[in-house]
Biopython code that builds the backbone (N, CA, C, O; Angstrom):
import numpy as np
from Bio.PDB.StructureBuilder import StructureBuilder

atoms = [
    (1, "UNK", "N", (0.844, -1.167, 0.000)),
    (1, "UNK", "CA", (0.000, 0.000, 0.000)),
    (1, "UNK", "C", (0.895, 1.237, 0.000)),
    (1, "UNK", "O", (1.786, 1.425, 0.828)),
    (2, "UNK", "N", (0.495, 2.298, -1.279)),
    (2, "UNK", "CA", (0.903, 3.471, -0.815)),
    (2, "UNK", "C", (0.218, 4.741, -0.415)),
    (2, "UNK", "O", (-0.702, 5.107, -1.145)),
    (3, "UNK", "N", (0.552, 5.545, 0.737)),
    (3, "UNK", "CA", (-0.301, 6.856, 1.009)),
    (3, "UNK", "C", (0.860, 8.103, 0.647)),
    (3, "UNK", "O", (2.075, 8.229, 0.799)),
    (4, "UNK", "N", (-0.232, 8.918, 0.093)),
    (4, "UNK", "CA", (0.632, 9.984, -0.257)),
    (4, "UNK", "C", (-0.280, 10.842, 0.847)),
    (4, "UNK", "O", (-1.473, 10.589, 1.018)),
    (5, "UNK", "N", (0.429, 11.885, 1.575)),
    (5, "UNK", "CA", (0.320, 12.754, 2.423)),
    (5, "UNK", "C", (0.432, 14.323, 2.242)),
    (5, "UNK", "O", (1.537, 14.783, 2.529)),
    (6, "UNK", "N", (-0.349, 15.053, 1.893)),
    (6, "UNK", "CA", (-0.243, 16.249, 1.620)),
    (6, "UNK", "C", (-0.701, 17.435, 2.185)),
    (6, "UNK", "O", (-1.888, 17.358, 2.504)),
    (7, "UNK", "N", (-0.143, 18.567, 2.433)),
    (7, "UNK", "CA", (-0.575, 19.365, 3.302)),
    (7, "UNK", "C", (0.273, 20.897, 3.348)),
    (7, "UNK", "O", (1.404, 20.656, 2.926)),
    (8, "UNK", "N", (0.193, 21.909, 3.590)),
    (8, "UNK", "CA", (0.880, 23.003, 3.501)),
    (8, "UNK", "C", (2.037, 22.736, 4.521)),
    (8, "UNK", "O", (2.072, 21.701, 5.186)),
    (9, "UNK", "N", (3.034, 23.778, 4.617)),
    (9, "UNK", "CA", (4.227, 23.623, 5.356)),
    (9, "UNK", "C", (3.230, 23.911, 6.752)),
    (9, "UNK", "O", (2.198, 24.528, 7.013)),
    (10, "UNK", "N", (4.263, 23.026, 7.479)),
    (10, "UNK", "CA", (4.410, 22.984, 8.860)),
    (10, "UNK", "C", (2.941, 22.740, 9.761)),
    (10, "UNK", "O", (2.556, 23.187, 10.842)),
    (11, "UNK", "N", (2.173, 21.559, 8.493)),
    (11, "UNK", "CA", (0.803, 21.375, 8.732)),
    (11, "UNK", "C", (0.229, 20.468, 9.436)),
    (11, "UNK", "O", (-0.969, 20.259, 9.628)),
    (12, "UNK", "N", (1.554, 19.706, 9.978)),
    (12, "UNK", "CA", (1.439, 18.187, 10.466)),
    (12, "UNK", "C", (1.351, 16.850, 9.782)),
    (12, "UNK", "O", (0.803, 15.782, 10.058)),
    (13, "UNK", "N", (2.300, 17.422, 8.507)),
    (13, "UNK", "CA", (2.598, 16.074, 7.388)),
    (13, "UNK", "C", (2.997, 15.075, 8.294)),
    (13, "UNK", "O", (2.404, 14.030, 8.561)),
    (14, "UNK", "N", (4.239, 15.571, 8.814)),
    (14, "UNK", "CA", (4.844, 14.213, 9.060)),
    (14, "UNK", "C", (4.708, 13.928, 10.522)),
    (14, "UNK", "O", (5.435, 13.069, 11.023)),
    (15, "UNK", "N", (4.039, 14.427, 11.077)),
    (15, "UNK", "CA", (3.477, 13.640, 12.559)),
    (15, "UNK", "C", (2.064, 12.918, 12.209)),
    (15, "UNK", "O", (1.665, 12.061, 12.997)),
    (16, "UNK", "N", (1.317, 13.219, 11.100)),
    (16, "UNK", "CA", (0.322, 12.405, 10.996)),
    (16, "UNK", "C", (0.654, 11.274, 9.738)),
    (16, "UNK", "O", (-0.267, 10.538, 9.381)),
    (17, "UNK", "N", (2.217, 11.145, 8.976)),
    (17, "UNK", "CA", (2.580, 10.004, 8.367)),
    (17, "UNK", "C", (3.183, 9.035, 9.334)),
    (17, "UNK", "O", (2.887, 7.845, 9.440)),
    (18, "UNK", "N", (4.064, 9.699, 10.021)),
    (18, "UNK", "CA", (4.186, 9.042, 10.625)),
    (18, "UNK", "C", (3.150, 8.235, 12.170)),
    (18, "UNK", "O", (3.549, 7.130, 12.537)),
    (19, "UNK", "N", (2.513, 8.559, 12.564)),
    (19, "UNK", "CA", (1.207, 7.699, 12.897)),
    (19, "UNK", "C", (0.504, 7.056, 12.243)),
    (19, "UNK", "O", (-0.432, 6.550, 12.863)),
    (20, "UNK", "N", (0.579, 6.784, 10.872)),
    (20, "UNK", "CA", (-0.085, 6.060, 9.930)),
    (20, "UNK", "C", (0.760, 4.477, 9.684)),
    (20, "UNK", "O", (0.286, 3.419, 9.272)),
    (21, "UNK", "N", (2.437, 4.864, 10.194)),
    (21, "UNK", "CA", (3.204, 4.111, 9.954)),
    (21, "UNK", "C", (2.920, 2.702, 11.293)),
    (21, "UNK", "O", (3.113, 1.486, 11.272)),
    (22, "UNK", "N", (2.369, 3.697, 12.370)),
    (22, "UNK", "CA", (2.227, 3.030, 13.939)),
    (22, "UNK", "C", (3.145, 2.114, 14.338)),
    (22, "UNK", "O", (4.268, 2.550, 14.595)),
    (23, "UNK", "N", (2.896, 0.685, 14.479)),
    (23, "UNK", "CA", (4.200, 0.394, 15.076)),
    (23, "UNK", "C", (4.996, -0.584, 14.050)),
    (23, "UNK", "O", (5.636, -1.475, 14.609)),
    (24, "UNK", "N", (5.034, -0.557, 13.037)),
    (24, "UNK", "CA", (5.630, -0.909, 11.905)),
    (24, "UNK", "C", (6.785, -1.654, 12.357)),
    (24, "UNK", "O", (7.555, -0.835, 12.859)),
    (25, "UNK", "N", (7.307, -2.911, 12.421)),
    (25, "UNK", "CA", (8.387, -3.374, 12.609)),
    (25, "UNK", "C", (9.539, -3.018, 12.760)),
    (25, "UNK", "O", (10.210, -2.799, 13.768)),
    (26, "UNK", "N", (9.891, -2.934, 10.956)),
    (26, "UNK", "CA", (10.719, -2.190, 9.836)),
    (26, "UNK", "C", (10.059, -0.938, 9.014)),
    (26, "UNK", "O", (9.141, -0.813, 8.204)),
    (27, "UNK", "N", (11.092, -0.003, 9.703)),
    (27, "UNK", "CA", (10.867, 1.677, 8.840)),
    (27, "UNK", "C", (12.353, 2.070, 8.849)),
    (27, "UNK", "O", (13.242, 2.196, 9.691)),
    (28, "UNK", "N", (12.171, 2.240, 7.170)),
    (28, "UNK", "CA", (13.263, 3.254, 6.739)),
    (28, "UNK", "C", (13.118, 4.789, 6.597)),
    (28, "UNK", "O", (13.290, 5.093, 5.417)),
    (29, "UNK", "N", (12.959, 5.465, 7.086)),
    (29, "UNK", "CA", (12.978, 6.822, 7.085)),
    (29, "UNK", "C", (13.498, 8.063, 6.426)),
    (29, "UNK", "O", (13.960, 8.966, 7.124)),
    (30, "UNK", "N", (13.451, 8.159, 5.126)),
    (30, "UNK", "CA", (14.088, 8.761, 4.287)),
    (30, "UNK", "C", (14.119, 10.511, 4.314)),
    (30, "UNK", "O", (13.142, 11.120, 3.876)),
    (31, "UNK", "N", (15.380, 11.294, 4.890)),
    (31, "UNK", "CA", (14.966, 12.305, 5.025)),
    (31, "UNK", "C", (15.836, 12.931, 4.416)),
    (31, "UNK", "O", (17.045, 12.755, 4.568)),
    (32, "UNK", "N", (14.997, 14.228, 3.192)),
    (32, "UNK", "CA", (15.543, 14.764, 1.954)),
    (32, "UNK", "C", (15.813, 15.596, 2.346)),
    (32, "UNK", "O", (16.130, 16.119, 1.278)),
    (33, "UNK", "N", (16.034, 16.417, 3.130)),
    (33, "UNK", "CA", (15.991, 18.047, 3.659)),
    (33, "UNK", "C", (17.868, 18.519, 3.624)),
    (33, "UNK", "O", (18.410, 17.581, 4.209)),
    (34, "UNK", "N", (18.548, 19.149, 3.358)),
    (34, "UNK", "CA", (19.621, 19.476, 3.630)),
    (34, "UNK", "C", (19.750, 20.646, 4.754)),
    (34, "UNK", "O", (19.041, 21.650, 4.808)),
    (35, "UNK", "N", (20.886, 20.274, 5.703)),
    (35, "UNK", "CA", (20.798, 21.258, 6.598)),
    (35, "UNK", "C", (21.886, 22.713, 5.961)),
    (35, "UNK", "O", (23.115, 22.722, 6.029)),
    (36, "UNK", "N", (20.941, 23.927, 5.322)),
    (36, "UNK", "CA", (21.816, 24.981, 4.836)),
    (36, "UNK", "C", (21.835, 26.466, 5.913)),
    (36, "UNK", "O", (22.571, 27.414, 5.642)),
    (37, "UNK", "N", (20.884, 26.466, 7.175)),
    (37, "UNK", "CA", (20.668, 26.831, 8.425)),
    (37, "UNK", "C", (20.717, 26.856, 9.590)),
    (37, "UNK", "O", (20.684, 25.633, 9.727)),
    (38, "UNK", "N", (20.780, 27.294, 10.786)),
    (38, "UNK", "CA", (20.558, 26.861, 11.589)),
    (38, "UNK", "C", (18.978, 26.632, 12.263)),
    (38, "UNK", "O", (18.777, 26.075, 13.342)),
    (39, "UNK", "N", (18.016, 27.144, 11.448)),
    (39, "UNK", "CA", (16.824, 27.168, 11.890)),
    (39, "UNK", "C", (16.410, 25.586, 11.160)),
    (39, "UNK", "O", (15.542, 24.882, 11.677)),
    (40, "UNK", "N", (17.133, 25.177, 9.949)),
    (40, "UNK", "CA", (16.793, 23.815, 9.346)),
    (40, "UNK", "C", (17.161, 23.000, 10.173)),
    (40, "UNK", "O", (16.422, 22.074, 10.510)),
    (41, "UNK", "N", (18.635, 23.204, 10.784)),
    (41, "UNK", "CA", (19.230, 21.901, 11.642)),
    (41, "UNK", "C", (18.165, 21.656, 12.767)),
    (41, "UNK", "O", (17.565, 20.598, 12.956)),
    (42, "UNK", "N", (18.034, 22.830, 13.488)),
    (42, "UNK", "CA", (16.944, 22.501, 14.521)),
    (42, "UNK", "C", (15.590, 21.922, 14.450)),
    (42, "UNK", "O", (15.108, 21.207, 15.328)),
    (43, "UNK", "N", (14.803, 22.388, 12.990)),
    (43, "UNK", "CA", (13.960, 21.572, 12.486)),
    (43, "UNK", "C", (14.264, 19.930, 12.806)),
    (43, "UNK", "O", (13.602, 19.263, 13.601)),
    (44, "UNK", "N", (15.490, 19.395, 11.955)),
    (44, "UNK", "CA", (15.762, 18.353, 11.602)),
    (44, "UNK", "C", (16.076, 17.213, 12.920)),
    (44, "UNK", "O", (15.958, 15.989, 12.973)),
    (45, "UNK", "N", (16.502, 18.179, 13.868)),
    (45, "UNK", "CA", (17.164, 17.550, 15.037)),
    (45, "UNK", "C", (15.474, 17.459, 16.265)),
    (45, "UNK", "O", (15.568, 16.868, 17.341)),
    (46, "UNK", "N", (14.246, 18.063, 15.873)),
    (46, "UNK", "CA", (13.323, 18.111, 16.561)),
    (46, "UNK", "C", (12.671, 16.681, 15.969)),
    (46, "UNK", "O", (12.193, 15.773, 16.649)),
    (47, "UNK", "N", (12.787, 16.742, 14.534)),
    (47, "UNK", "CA", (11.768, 15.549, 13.476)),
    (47, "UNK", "C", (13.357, 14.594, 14.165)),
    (47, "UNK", "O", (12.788, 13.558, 14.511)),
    (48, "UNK", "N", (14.734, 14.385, 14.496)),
    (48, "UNK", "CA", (14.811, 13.465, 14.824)),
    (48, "UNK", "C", (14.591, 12.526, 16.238)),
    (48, "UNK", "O", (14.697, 11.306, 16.363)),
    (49, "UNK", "N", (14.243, 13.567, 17.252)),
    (49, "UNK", "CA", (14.316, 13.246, 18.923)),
    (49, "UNK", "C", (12.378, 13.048, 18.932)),
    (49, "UNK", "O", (11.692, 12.900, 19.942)),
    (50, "UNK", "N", (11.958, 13.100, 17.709)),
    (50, "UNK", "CA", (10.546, 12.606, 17.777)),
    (50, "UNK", "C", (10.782, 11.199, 16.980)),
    (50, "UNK", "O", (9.827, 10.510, 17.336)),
    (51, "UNK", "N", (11.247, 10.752, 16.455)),
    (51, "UNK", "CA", (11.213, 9.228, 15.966)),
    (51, "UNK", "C", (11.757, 8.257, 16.861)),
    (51, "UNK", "O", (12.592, 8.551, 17.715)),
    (52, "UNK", "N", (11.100, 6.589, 16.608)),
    (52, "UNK", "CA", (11.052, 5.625, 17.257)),
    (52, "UNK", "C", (12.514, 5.008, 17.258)),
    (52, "UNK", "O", (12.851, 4.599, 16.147)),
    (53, "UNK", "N", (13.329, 4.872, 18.129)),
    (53, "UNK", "CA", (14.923, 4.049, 17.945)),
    (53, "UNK", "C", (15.120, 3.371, 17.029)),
    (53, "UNK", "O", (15.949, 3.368, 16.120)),
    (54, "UNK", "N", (13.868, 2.457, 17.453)),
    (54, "UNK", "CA", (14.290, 1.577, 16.063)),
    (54, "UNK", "C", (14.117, 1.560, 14.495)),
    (54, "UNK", "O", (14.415, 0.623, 13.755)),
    (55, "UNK", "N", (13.466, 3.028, 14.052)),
    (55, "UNK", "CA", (13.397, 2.989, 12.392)),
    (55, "UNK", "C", (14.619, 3.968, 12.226)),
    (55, "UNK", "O", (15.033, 4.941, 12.856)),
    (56, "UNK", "N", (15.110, 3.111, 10.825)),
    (56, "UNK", "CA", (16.598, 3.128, 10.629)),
    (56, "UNK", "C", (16.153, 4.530, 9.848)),
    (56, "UNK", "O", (14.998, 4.699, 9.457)),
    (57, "UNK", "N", (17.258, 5.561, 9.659)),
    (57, "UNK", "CA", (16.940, 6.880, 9.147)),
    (57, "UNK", "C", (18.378, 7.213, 7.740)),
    (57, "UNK", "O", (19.609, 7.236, 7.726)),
    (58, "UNK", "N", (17.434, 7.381, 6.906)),
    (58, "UNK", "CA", (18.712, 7.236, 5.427)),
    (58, "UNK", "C", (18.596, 9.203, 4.856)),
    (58, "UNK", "O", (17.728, 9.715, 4.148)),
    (59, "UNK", "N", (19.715, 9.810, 5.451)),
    (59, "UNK", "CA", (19.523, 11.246, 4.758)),
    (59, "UNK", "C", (20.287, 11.179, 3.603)),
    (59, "UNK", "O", (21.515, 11.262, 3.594)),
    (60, "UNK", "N", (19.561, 11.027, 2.599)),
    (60, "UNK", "CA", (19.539, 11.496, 0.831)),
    (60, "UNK", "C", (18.622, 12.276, 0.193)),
    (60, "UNK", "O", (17.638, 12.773, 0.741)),
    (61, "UNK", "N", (18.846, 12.363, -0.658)),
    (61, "UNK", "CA", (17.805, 12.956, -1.582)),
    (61, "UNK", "C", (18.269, 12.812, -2.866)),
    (61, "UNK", "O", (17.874, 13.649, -3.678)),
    (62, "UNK", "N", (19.176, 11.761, -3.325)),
    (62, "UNK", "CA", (19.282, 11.233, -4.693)),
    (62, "UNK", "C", (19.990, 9.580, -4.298)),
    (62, "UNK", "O", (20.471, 9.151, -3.249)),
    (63, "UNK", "N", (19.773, 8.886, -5.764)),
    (63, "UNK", "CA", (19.919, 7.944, -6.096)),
    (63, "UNK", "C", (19.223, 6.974, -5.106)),
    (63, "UNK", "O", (20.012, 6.175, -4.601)),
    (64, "UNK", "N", (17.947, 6.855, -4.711)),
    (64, "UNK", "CA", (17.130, 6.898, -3.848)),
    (64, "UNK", "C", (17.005, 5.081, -4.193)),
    (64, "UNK", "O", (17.191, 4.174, -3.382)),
    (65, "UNK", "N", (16.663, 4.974, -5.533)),
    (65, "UNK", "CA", (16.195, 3.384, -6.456)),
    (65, "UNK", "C", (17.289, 2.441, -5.028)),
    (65, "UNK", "O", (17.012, 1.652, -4.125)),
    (66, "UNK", "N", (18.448, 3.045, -5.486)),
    (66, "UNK", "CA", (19.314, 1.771, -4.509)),
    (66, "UNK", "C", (19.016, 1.743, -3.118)),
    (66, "UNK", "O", (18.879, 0.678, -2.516)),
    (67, "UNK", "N", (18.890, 3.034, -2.489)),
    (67, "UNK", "CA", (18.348, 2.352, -0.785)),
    (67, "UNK", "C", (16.919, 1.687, -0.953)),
    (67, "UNK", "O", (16.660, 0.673, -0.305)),
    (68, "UNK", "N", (16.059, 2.202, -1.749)),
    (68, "UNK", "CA", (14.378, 1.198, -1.652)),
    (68, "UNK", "C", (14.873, 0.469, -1.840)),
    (68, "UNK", "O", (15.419, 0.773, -0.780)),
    (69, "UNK", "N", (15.529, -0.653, -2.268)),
    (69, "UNK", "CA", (15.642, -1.904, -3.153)),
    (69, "UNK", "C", (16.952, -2.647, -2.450)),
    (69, "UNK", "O", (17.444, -3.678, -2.909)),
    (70, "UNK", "N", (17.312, -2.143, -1.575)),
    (70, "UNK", "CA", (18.522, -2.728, -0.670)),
    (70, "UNK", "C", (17.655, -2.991, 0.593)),
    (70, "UNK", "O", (16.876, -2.269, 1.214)),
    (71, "UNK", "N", (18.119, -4.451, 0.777)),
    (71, "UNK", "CA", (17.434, -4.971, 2.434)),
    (71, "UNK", "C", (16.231, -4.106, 2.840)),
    (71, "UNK", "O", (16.299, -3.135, 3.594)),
    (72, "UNK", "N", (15.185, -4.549, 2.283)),
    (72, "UNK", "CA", (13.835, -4.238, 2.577)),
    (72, "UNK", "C", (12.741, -5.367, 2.443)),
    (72, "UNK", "O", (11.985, -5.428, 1.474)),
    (73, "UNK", "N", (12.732, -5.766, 2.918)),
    (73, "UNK", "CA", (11.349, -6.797, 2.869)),
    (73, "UNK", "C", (10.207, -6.566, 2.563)),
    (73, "UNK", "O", (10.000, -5.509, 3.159)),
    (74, "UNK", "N", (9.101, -6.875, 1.925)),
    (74, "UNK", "CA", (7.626, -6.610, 1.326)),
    (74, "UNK", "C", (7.066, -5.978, 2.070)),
    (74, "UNK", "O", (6.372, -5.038, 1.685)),
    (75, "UNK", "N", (7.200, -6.319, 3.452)),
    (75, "UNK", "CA", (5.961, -5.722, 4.418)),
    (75, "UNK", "C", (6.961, -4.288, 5.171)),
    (75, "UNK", "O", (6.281, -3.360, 5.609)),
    (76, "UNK", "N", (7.985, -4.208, 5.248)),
    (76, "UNK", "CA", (8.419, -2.875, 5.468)),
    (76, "UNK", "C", (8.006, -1.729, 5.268)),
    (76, "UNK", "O", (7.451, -1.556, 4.182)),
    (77, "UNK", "N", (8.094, -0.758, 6.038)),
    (77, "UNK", "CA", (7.853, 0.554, 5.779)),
    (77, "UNK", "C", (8.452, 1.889, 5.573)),
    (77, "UNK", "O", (8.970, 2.664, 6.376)),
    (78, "UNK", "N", (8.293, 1.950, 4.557)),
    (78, "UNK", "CA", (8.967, 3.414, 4.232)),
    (78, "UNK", "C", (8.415, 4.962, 4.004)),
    (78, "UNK", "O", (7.468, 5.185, 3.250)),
    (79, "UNK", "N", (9.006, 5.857, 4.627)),
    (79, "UNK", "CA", (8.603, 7.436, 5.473)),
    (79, "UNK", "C", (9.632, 8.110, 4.565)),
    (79, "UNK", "O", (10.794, 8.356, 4.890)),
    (80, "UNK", "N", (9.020, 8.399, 3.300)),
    (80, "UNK", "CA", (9.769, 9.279, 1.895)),
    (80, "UNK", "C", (9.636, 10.895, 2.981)),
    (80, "UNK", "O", (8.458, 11.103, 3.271)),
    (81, "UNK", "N", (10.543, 11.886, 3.520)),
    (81, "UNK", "CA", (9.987, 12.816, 3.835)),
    (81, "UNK", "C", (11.087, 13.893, 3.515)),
    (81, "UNK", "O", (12.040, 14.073, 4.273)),
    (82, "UNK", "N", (10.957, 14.395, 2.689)),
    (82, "UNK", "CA", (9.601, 15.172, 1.564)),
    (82, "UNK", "C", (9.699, 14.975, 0.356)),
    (82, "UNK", "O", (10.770, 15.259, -0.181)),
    (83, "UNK", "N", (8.894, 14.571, -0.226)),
    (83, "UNK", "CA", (8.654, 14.762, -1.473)),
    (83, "UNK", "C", (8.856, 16.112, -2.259)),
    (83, "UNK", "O", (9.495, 15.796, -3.263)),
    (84, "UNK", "N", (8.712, 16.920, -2.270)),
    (84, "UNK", "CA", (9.025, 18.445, -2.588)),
    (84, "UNK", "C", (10.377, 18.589, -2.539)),
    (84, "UNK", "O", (11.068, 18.665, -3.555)),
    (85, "UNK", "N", (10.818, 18.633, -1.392)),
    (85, "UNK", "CA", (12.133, 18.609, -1.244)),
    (85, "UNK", "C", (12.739, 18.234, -1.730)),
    (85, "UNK", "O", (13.078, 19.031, -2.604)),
    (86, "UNK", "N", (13.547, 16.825, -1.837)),
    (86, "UNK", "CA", (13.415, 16.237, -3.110)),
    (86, "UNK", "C", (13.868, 16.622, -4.580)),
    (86, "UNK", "O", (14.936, 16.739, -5.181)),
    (87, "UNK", "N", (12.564, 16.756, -4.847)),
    (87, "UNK", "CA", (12.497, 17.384, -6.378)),
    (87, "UNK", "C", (13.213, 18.565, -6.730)),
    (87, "UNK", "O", (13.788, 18.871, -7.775)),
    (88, "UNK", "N", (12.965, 19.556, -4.954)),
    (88, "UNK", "CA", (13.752, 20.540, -5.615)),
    (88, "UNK", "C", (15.075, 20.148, -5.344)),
    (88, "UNK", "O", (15.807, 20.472, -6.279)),
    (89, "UNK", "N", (15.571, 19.671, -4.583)),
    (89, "UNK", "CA", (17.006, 19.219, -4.383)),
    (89, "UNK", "C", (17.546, 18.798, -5.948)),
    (89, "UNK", "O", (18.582, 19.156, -6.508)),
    (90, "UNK", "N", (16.525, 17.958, -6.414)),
    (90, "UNK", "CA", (17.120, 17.855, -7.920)),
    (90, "UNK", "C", (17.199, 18.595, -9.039)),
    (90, "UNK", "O", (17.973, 18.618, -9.996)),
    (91, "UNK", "N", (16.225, 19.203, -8.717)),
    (91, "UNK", "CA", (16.065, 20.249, -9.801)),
    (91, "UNK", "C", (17.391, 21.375, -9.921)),
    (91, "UNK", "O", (17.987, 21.769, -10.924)),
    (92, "UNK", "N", (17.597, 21.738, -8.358)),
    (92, "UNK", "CA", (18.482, 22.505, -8.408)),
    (92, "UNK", "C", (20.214, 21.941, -8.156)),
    (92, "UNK", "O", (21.235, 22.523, -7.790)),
    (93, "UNK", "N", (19.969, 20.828, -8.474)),
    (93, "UNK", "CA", (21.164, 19.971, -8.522)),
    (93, "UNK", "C", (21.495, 20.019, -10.117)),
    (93, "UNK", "O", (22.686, 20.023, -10.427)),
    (94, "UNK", "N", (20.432, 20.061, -11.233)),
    (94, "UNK", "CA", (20.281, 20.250, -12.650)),
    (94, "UNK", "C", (21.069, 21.679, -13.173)),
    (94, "UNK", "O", (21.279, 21.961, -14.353)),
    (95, "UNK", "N", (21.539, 22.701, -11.704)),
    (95, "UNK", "CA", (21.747, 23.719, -12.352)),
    (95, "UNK", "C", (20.942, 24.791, -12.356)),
    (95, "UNK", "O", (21.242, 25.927, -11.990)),
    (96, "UNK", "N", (19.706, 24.335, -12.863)),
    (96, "UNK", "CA", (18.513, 25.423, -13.081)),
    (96, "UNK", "C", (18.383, 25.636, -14.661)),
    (96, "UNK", "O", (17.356, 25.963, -15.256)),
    (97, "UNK", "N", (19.430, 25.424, -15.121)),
    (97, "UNK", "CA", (19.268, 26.229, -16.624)),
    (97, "UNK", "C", (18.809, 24.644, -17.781)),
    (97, "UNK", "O", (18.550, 24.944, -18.946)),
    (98, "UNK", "N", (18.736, 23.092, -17.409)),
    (98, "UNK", "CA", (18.233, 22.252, -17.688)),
    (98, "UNK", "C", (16.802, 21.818, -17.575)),
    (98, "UNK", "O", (16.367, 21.749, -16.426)),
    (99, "UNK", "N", (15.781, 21.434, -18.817)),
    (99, "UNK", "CA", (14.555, 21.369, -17.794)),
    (99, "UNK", "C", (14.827, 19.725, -17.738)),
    (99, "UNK", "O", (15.313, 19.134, -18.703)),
    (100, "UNK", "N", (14.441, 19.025, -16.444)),
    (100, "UNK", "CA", (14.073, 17.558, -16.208)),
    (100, "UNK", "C", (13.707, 16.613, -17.002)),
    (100, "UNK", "O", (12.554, 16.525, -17.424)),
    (101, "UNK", "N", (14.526, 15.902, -17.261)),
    (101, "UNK", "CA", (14.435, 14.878, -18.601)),
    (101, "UNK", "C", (13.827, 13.278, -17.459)),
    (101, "UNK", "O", (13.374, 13.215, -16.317)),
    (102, "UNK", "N", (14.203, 11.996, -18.753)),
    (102, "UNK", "CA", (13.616, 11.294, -18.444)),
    (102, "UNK", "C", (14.937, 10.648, -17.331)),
    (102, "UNK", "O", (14.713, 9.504, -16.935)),
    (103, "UNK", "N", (15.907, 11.127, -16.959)),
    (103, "UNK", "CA", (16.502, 10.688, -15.920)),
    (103, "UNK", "C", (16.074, 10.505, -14.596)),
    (103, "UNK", "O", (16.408, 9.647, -13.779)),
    (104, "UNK", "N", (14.951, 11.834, -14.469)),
    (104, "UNK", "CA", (14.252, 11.205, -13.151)),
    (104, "UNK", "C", (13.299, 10.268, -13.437)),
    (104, "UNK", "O", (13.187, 9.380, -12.592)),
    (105, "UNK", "N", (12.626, 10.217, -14.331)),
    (105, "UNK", "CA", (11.955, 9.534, -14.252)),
    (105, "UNK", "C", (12.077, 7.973, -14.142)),
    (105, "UNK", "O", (11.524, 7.104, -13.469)),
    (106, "UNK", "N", (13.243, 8.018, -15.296)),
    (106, "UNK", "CA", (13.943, 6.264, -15.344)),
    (106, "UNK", "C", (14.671, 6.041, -13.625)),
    (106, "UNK", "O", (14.854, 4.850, -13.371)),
    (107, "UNK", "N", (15.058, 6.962, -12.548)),
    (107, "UNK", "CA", (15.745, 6.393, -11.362)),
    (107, "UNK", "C", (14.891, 6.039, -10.518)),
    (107, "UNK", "O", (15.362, 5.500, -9.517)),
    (108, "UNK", "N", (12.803, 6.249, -10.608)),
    (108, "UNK", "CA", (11.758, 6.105, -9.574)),
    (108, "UNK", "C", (11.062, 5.131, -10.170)),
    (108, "UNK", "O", (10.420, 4.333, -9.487)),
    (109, "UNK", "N", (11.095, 5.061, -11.539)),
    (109, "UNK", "CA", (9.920, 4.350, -12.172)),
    (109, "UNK", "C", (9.847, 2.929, -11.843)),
    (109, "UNK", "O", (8.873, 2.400, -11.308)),
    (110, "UNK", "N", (10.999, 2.297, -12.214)),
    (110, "UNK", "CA", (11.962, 0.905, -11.830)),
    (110, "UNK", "C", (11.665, 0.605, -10.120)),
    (110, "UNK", "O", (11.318, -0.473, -9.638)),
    (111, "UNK", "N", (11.800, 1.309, -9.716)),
    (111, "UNK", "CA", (11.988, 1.035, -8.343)),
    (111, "UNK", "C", (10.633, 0.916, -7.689)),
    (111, "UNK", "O", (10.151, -0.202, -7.509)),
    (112, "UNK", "N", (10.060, 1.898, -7.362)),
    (112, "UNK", "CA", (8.603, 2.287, -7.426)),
    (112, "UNK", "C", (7.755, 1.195, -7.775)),
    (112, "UNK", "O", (6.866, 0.895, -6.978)),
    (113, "UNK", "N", (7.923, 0.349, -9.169)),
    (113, "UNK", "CA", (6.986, -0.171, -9.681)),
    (113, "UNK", "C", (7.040, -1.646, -8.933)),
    (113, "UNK", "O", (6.005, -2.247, -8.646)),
    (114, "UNK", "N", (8.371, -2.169, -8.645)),
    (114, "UNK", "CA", (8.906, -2.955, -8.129)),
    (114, "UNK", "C", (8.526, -2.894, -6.845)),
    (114, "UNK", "O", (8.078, -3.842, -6.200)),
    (115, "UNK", "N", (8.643, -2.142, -6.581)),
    (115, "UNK", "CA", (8.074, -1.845, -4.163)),
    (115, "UNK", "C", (6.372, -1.804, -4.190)),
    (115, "UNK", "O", (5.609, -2.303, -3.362)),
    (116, "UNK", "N", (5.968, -0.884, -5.674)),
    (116, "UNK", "CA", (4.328, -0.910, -4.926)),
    (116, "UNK", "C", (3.375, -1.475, -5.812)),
    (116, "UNK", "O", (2.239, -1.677, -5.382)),
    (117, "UNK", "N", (3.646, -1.743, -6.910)),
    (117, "UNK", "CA", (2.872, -2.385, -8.015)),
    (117, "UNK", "C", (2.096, -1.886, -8.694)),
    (117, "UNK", "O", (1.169, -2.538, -9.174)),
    (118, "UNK", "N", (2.264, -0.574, -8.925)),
    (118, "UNK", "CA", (1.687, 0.393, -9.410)),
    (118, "UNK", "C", (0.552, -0.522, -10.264)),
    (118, "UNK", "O", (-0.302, 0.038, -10.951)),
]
sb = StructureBuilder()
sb.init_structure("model")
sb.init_model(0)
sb.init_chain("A")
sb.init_seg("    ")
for serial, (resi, resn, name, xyz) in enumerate(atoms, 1):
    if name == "N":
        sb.init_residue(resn, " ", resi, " ")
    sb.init_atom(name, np.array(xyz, "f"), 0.0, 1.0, " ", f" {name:<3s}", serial, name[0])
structure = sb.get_structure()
């Protein structure tokens, strides 16, 4: 199953994804955010002293296909957080002056289709 979670900033995305996750065995925790602040780090360091010990926490925001698809089991759970973020991380990893080809698309599609069965 996948839920997509949407909501304006600082709306309670990810305290109400993550309660959706409840007590999930296995959670990988994927967090896209780069710390370029000190008001981000503190963000980041609040979203981390609120998570459970045991879901393992992967900070990326590219080449993403290989952590889904590395040691994850079917029934695992995974906490993409943010999606936005993300994108722009890539986008502005492109430069800015490129528009988005099918490279993103070919590094989620594969993977994605494989984890949720689109």
């Amino acid at each position: 199953m996948m839920i997509l979670v949407t909501g304006g900033a600082r709306s309670g995305k990810s305290r109400h994804a993550e309660a959706l996750i409840g007590d999930a065995p296995q959670v990988l925790y994927i967090a896209t955010s780069q710390i370029l602040d000190d008001e981000m780090a503190a963000r980041i360091q609040h979203h981390k002293d609120g998570r459970p010990a045991h879901w393992r926490t992967a900070e990326c925001w590219r080449h993403l296909d290989t952590l889904i698809t590395a040691d994850l089991a079917p029934d695992d759970a995974i906490l993409l957080e943010c999606i936005t973020t993300m994108v722009t991380n890539l986008l502005f990893a492109l430069g800015g002056e490129t528009i988005p080809n099918s490279g993103i698309t070919r590094r989620w599609s594969t993977p994605l289709t494989m984890k949720f069965r689109f």
